[in-house]
C-alpha positions as a printed Julia matrix, in Angstrom:
518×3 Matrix{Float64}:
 -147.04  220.76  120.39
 -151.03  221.97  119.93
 -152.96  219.19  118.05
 -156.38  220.85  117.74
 -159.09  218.69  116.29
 -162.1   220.0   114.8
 -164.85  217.81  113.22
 -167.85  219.92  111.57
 -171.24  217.72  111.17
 -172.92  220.14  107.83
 -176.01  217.92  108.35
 -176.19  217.28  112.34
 -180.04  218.53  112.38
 -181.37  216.43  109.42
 -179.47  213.21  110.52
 -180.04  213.37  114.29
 -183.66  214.33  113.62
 -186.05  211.29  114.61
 -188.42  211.51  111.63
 -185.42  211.72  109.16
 -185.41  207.66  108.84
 -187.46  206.41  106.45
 -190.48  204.83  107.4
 -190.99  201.35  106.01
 -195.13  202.64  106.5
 -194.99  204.91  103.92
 -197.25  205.11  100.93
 -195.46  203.9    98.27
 -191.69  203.66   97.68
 -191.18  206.6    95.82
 -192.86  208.39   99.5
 -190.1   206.14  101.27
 -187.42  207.19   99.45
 -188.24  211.23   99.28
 -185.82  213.18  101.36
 -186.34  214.87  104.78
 -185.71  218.66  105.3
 -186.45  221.05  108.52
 -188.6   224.55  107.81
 -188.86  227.32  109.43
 -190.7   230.93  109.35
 -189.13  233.67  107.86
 -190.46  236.54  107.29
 -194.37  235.51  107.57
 -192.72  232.71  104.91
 -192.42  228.98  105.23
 -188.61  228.15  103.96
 -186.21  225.36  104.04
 -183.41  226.04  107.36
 -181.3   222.42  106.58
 -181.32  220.45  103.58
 -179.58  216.98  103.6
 -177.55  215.54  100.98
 -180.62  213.8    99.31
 -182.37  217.27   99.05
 -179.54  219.03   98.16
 -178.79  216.58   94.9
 -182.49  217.11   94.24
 -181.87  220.79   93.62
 -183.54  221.95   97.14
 -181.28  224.45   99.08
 -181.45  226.59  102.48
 -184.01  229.67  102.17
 -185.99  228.21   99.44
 -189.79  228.38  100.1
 -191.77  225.25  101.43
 -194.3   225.31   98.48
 -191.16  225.8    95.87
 -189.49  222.4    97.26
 -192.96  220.66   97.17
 -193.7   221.75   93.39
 -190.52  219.66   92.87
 -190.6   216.81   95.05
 -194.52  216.1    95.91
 -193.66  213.68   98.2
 -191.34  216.03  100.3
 -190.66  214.87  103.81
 -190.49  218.08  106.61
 -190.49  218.8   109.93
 -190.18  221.87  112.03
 -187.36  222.83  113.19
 -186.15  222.45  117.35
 -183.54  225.04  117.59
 -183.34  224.39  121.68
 -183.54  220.13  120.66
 -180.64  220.92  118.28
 -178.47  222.74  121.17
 -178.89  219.81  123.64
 -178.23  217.27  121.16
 -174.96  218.94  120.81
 -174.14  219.49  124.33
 -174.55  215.95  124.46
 -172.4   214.99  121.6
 -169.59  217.06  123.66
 -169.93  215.09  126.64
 -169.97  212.21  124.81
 -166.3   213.14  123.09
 -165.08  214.06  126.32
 -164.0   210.13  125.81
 -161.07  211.54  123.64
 -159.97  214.61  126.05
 -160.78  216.75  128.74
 -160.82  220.0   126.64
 -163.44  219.47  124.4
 -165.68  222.51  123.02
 -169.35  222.08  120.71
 -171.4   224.42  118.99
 -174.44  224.63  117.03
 -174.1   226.39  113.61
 -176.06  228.29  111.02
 -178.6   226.16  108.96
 -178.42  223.01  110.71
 -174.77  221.96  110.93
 -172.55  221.38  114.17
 -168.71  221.89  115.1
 -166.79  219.42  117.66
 -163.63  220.86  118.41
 -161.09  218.89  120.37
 -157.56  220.03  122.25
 -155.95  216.43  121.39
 -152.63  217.03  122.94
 -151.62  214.58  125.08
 -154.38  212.43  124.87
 -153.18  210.69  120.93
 -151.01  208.13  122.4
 -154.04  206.56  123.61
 -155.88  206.11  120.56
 -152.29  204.71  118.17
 -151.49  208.92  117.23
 -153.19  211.69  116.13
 -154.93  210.17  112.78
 -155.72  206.9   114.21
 -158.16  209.03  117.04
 -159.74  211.25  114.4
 -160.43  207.82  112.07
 -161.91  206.07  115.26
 -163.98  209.62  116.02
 -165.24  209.52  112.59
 -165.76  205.85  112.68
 -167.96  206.02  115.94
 -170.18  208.77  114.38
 -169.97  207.39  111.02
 -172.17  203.74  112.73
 -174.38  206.82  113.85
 -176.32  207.71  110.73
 -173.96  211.09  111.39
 -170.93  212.54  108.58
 -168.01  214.37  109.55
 -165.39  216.42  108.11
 -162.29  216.08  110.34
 -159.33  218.25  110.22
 -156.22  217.73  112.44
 -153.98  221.3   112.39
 -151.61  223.02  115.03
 -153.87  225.56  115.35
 -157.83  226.25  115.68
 -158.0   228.49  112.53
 -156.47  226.28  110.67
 -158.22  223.4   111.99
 -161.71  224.79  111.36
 -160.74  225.88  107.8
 -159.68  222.86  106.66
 -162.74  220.95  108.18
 -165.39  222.97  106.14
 -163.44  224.17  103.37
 -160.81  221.04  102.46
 -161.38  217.83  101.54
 -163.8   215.73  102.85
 -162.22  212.59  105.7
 -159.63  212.91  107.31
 -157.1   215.88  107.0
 -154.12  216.17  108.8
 -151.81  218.86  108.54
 -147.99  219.38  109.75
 -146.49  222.11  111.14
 -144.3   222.92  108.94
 -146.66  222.31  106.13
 -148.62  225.49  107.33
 -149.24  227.99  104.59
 -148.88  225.46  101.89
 -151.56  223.64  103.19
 -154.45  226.4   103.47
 -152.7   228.5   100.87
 -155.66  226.91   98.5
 -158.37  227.56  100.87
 -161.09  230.22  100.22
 -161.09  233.86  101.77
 -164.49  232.49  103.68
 -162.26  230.41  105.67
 -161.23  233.27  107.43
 -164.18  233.67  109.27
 -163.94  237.28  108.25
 -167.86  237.84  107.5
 -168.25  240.72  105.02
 -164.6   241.29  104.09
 -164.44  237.86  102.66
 -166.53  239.02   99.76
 -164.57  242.6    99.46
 -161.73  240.43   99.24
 -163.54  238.16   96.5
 -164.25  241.58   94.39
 -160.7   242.69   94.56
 -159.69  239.65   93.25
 -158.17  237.94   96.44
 -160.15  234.64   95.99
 -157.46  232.41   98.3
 -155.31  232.4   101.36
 -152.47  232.23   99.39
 -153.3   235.31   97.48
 -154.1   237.07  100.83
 -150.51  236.19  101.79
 -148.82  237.53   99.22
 -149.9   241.13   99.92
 -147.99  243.52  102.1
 -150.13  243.94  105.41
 -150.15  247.59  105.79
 -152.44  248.19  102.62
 -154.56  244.94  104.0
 -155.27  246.16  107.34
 -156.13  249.8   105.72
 -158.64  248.74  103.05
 -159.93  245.17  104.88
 -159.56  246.19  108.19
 -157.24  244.78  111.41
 -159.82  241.54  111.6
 -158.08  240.18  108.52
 -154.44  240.0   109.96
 -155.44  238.77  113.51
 -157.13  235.98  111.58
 -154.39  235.67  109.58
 -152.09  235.83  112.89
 -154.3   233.07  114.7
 -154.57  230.97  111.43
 -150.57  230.66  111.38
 -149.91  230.4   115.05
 -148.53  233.97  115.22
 -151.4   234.86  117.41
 -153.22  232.19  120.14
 -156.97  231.77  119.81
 -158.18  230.15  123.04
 -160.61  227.21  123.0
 -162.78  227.04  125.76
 -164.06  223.4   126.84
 -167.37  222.97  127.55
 -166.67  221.54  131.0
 -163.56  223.18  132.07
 -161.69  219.98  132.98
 -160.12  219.55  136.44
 -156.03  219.97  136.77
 -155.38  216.01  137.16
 -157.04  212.91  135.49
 -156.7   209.04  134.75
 -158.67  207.19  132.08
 -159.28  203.66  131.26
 -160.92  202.05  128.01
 -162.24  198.54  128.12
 -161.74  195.88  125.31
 -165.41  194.59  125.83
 -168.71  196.61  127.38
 -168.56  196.52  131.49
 -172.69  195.25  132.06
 -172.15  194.9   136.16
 -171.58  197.9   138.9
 -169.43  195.86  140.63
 -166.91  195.3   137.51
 -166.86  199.36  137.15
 -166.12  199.47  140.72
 -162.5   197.41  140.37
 -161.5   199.39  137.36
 -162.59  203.13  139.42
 -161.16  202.04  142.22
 -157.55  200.75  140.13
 -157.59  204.5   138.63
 -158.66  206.16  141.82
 -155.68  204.25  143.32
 -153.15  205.72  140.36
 -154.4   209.07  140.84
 -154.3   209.29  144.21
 -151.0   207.58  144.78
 -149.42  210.4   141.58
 -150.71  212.89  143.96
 -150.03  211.96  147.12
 -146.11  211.67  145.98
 -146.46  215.37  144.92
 -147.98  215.98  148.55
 -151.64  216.83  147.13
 -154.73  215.57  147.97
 -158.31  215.33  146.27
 -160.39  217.74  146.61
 -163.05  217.2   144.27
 -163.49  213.77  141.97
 -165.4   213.62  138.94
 -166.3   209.81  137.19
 -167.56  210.05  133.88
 -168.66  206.66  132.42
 -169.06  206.33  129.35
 -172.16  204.1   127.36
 -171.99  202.01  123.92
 -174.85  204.08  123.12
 -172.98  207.6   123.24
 -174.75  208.51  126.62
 -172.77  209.07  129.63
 -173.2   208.4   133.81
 -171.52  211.59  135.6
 -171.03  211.44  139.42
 -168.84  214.17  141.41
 -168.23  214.04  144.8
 -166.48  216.61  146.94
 -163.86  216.59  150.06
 -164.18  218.67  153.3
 -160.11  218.41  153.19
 -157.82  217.25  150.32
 -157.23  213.62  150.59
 -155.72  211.11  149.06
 -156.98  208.2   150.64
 -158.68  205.64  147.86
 -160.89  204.37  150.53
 -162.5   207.09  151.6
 -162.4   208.72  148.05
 -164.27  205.54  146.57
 -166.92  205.62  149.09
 -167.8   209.07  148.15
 -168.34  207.86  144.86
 -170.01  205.65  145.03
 -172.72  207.41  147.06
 -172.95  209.6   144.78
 -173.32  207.26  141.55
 -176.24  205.3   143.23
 -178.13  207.91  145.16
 -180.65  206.15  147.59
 -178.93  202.61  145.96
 -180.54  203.09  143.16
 -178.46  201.22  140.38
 -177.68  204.33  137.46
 -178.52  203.4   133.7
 -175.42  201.8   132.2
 -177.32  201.46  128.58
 -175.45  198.39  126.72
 -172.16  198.51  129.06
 -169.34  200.81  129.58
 -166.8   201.05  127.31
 -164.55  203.55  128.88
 -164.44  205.48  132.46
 -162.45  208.99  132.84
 -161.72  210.15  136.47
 -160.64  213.93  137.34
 -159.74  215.71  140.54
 -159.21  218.77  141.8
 -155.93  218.84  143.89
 -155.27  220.64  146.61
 -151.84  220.5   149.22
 -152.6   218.17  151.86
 -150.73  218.35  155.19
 -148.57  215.49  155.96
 -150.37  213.21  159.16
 -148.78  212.3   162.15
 -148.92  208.72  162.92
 -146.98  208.88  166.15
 -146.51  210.27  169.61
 -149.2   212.79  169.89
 -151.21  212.65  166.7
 -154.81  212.77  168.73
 -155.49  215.91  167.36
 -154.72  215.39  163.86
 -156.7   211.82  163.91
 -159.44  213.82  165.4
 -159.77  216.65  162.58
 -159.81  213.41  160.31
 -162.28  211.99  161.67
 -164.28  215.45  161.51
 -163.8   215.95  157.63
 -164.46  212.24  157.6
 -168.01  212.98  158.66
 -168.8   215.7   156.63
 -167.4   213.89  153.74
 -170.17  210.85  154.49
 -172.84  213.85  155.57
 -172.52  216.23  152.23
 -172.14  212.87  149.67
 -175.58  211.78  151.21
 -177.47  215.45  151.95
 -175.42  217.72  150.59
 -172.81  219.84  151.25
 -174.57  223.02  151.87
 -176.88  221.6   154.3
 -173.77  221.4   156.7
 -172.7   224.29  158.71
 -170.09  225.07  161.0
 -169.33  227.24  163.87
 -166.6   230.04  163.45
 -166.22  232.65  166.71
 -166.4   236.39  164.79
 -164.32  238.93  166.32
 -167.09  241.28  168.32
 -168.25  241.52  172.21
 -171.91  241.14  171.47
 -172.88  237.66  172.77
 -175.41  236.76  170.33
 -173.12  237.66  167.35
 -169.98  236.38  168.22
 -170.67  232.57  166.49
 -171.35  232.99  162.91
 -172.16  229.91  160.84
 -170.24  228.74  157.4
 -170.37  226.06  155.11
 -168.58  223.07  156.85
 -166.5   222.21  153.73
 -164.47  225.05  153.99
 -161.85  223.43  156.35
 -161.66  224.23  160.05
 -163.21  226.25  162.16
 -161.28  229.41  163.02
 -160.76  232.02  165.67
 -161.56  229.78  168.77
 -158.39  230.04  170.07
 -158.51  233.75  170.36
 -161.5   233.9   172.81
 -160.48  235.15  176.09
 -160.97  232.46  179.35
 -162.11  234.53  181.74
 -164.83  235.32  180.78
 -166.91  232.33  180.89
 -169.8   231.6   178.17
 -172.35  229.34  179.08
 -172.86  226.02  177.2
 -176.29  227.06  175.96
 -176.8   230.33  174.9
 -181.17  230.61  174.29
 -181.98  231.72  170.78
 -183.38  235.48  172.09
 -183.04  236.88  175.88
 -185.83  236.08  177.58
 -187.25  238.47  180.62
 -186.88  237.84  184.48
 -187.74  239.54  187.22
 -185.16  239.95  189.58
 -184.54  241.5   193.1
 -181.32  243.38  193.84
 -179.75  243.69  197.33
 -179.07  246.92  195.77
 -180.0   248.7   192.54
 -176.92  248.51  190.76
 -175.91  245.12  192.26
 -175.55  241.55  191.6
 -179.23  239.42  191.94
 -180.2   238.05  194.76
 -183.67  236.08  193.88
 -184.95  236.26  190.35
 -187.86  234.5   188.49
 -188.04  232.79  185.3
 -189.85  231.05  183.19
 -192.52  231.45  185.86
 -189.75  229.59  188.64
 -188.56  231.49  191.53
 -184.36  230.96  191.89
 -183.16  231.98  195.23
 -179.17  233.01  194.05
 -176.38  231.6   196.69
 -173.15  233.49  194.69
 -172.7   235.84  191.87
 -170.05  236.42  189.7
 -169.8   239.95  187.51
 -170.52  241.96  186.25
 -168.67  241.44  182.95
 -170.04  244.78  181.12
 -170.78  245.08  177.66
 -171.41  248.19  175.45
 -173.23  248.63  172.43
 -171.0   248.91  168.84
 -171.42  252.35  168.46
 -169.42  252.91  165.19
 -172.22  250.54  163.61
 -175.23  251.66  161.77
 -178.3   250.47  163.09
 -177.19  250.29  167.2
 -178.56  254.1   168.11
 -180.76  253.4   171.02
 -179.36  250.05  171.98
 -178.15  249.94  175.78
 -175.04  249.07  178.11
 -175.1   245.57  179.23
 -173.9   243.89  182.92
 -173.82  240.47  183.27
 -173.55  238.3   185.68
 -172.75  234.48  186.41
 -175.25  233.38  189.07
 -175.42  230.17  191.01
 -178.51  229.27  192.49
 -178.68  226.89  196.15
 -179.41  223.63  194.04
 -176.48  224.35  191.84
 -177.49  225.69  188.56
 -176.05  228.47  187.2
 -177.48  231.49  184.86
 -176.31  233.65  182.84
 -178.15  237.27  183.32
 -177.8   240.84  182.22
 -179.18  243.71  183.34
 -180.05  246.18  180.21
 -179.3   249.87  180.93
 -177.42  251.61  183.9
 -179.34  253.51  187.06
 -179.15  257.31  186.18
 -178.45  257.55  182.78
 -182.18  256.91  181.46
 -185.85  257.8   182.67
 -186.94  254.25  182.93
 -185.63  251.05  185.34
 -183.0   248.82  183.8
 -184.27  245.82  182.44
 -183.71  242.06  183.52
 -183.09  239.05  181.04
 -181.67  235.63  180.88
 -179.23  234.66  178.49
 -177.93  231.25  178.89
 -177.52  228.4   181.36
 -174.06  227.01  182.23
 -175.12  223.65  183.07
């Protein structure tokens, strides 16, 4: 069953503000005790955006203007208001319940208040049920200066509604309980916009009285918004929630009784959930491909490191080294605040081939190895600083190795490149002019110089003759290719073509070098 958890903050700018404390260096106490509000500018006016619940008893509300609110409280406290400090502060705050589940979604909302919403399903058990996580969520922000409506529903509608429009704590509502329980609520819980207040004039002030009406004449004078509302309110319709990080498809948690102070304590309890995790996935013949460890501070903070697999494994070993290369980059030792009360680890699983361990198994243990070393490569320079070589299906020497990200398994194609004919160990990174002497024009060489060196050739093996790709733009003008394997008296052998054939153009074919064998 969907448990969907939604906690709105209607004061998260005024109470995570910094100057909204009071100052024990104030003037006075009646200047300690004046309440805090944000401004802003509106329309060439100075006016109130968020009000706290001081302000608000004081008769101060959202819009009013600046010098209205100081003609009643002289000793107003303000500040300006950080629309792009108040978005980060609640991306944070939804990393920080990530604690609770993986599907967790934040949002800043008009006039200084916040939304945490929360996809608790599955994750209850953990915390003694459903109610006893919201009272320890509202607990945790409640030690934070921060208050919280929370509303526990089967669906997000109903979830939301209840959180701003019920009662305030801790709300839980059944299933079965549905349309009783936001039957009292408002119209503006609908989330309608405008057609709340149509609905207000034509005397539809509730949910309940909403429901009561046939939905024909609804959707014709309110519009279809109303019933899909309606629809997603009641479960009739689904209303995705999307999670701020989308969370990877497997995961293990732990939560400590007392604050972990020490890397090396963290390390045993990773390593006892990497070991879980892998060994769950390694029975369903999947391996990691990509870990994420979120640890998680006293202080709300958290310590994020992800590390990434060239293969899927499921090897704790190897897995935990790439972790922790990745937590303490250049061994620096990462900020664990007052200790770590909790650690969540994810992965990303992938089908990993079962491994020989017997008779021949060399070339499984050596592609092991391989991914091995890219593995300790990409967690220390990263991944996309290691390439690959993949053979690409074309005739053209210089183009027939392409380079791709190493991670990205295997290279491929190697087995369909044709022995005869040869390719020499190093090919040079551009053709590079000789001068060469033929026996007869359209023959093998017989004494060529390069790299200001004369080579007198003893054998010659070609020519192996390549045409230009035609059927590709860009290649008009290009000429046939012959080359040839040549082998000089001391031994070395060359790889040279001879550009252009004798008759077919006004000028002499031209003479390059290629490669060297060895």
């Amino acid at each position: 069953m969907t448990r969907i958890l939604c906690a709105w903050l209607p004061h998260w700018a005024i109470e995570t503000h910094p100057r909204s404390k009071r100052h024990p260096s104030a003037n006075g106490p009646e200047e300690r005790a004046a309440p805090f509000v944000l401004v802003h500018t509106q329309a060439s006016a100075r006016r109130l955006y968020a009000c706290g619940p001081q302000a608000q008893a004081l008769g101060l509300y959202q819009g009013q203007a600046l010098a209205d609110a100081q003609a009643i409280i002289p000793t107003l406290r303000y500040a300006d208001a950080d629309l792009a400090r108040e978005r980060a502060m609640v991306d944070r705050l939804g990393l920080w319940a990530l604690r609770y589940s993986p599907w967790v979604h934040s949002q800043c909302e008009s006039q200084g208040s916040a939304e945490l919403l929360i996809d608790i399903q599955g994750s209850e058990h953990l915390f003694g049920g459903a109610s006893g996580l919201a009272h320890d969520l509202r607990r945790r922000l409640s030690a934070r200066g921060i208050g919280a409506h929370i509303a526990l529903a089967p669906t997000l509608g109903a979830a939301i509604a209840l959180a701003r429009f019920g009662t305030q704590g801790v709300t839980c509502l059944d299933p079965e309980d549905m349309r009783s329980g936001v039957a009292h609520l408002p119209v503006d819980s609908l989330r309608i916009g405008e057609a709340a207040g149509a609905l207000t004039r034509a005397g539809l002030k509730t949910i309940g009285d909403v429901l009561r009406i046939a939905r024909s004449p609804l959707a014709a004078r309110f519009g279809t918004q109303l019933l899909s509302r309606l629809d997603q309110l009641l479960g009739l319709k689904p209303e995705p929630l999307n999670p701020l990080i989308p969370p990877l498809s497997h995961r293990a948690q732990r939560l400590f009784c007392e604050p972990l102070l020490t890397l090396e304590a963290l390390h045993a309890q990773w390593f006892a959930a990497l070991s879980d995790l892998t060994g769950a996935l390694a029975a369903r013949g999947l391996g990691a491909r990509r870990l994420r460890l979120t640890l998680h501070r006293t202080d709300g903070g958290v310590v994020r490191a992800v590390a990434g697999c060239a293969a899927p494994s499921h090897d704790p070993q190897h897995l935990a080294r790439l972790l922790s290369h990745r937590l303490t980059p250049g061994q620096e030792s990462p900020d664990l605040g007052l200790g770590i009360e909790g650690l969540t680890l994810e992965a990303a699983a992938e089908p990993a081939p079962a491994r020989q361990k017997t008779l021949d198994s060399a070339a499984g243990a050596d592609l092991h190895e391989i991914n091995a070393l890219i593995d300790r490569l990409g967690s220390r320079l990263a991944y996309a600083r290691i390439e690959r070589l993949d053979a690409h299906a074309t005739h053209i020497p210089e183009a027939a190795v392409i380079a791709r990200p190493a991670p990205l398994g295997p290279a491929q194609g190697w087995e369909d490149i044709l022995h005869p004919p040869e390719r020499p160990l190093l090919m040079l990174p551009a053709a590079e002019p000789a001068e060469v002497i033929a026996e007869i024009p359209d023959g093998p060489p017989k004494r060529f110089r390069w790299r200001k060196t004369l080579y007198e050739a003893a054998r010659a093996e070609g020519p192996e003759r390549i045409a230009p790709q035609w059927w590709r733009h860009g290649t008009k003008g290009q000429a046939t290719r012959d080359y040839y394997r040549v082998e000089d008296a001391q031994g070395r052998r060359f790889w040279l073509y001879r550009e252009g054939l004798f008759g077919e153009q006004d000028t002499s074919p031209k003479w390059f070098v290629h490669g060297v064998f060895a």
